[in-house]
Residue, then its C-alpha position, 0 to 999 in steps of 0.5 A: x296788333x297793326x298788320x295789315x287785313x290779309x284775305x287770304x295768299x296761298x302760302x305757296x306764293x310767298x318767297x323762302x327767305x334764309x334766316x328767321x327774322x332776329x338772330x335765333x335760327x339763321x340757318x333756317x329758311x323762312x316764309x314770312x305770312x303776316x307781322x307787326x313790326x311794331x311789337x316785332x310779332x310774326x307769323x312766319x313758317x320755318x323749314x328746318x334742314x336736314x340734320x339740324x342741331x342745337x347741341x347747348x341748352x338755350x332759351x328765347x326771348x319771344x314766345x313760340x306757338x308752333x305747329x308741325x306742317x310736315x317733318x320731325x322736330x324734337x326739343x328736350x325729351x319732346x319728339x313733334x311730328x305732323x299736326x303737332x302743336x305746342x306753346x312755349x313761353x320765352x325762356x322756356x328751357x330747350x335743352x337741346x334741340x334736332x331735326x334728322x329729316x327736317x321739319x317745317x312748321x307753322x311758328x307764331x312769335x311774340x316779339x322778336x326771337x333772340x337765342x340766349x344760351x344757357x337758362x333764362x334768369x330767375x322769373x322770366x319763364x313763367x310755366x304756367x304759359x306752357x301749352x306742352x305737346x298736343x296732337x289731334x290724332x291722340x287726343x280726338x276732337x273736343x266733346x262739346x263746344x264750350x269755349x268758343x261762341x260760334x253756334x254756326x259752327x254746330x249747324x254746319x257740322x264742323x268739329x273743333x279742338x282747342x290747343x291753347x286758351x291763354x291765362x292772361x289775354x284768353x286769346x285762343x288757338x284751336x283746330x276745325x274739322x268739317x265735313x264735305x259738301x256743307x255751308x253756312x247760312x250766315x254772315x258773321x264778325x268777331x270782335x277779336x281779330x281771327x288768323x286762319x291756315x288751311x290745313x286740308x280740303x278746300x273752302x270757298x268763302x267771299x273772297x274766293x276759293x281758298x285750297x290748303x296753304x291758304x292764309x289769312x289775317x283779319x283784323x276786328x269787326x269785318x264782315x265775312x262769309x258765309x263759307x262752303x266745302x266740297x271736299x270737308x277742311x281742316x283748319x287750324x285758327x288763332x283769336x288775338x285780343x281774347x276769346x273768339x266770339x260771333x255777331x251773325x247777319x242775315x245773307x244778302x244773297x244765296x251762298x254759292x260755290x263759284x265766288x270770283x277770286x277777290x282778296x284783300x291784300x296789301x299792296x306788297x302782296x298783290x302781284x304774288x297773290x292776285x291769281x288763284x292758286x292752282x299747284x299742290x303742297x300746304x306751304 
């Protein structure tokens, strides 16, 4: 997992590139957020045109954790819609694949994403790593907060709904809700390394004051916070390296509203991302 510490870019800044990284969708536009060349593992938003198709049955090579931003994509008998959330291991079966309207989507790949046609071999998809269709409008919010360490969250007045707790790593992908005019009182780390996407609402945070289509990606161990809303988020979050668990520490100083804006970024991200945001849009 060597990205670079990114906190936080406006998505909005990022450039639409044409074709998805690996030969799976090069008749697509992408926005690349964050990835690792290394293990070939990204995290890019797709925006799939109108009238979009894939007609024969195909299968990945890489795993695929998506999240609808805006638009209708449907694959099998499955129909995903905003906020619509999904974990499709490689050679997960898609028998067919389209989007009338199109769709965009917040993807995250665990390897480079090959398309193979036909179906995967016997044994490489293993269905016991399938998250299938969930959507916070059916489901609600989850009823207690097992699952994640973090008791800041309960006296900020924050809800939360799991996605996707993996079987193997224990790595998670969840959804945060919180409500206006909150912050924290602490400063905090986790040993894992946490990923955010500001769905809704506005946040402010040492960094500055993030507004939705906000990013990051922090790596292991690094102080941050405390953060504050006005307005309430929405937040969807992924840990990466098990878990998601909280140190907290005392604040060095009252919270506040107006931290300037400070991002971390890598050098390629610094011209794009040096100034606050001001448009509309999540992407």
């Amino acid at each position: 997992m060597d990205r670079p510490w990114i906190e936080f870019i406006q998505a909005q800044v990022l450039p639409w590139r044409k074709g998805l990284y690996g030969t799976a969708r090069a008749d697509v536009d992408t926005k690349v957020l964050s990835e690792d060349p290394a293990l070939g593992e990204a995290t890019v938003i797709v925006r799939y045109p109108a009238g979009w198709a894939r007609d024969a049955e195909e299968y990945l090579t890489a795993d695929e954790e998506i999240f609808v931003l805006e638009g209708a994509l449907c694959i099998g008998a499955d129909t995903f819609t905003k906020y619509d959330y999904a974990y499709l291991p490689k050679g997960f079966p898609r028998r067919a694949a389209t989007s009338t309207g199109g769709v965009v989507a917040l993807c995250f790949y665990y390897g480079v994403p090959e398309a193979r046609q036909g179906a995967a071999p016997d044994g490489y998809y293993d269905a016991a790593r399938l998250t299938p269709r969930a959507n916070l409008y059916e489901d609600g919010w989850d009823a207690d907060y097992s699952g994640i360490n973090a008791p800041e969250m309960v006296l900020s007045r924050a809800r939360k709904k799991i996605l996707r707790t993996d079987p193997h790593s224990n790595d998670q992908t969840w959804l945060i809700g919180s409500l206006p005019l909150r912050h924290e009182r602490k400063i905090e780390s986790h040993p894992v390394v946490q990923e955010m996407y500001l769905l809704e609402g506005e946040l402010a945070g040492n960094t500055g004051l993030m507004k939705p289509g906000a990013y990051f990606w922090r790596p292991r161990d690094k102080l941050h916070g405390p953060y504050g809303s006005k307005t309430g988020t929405l937040i969807l979050m992924r840990s990466r390296g098990g878990a998601l668990s909280t140190n907290y520490y005392p604040l060095e100083r009252p919270f506040s509203f107006d931290v300037p804006h400070q991002p971390v970024l890598p050098s390629n991200l610094q011209v794009l991302g040096g100034l606050p945001w001001s448009g509309d849009g999540v992407y």
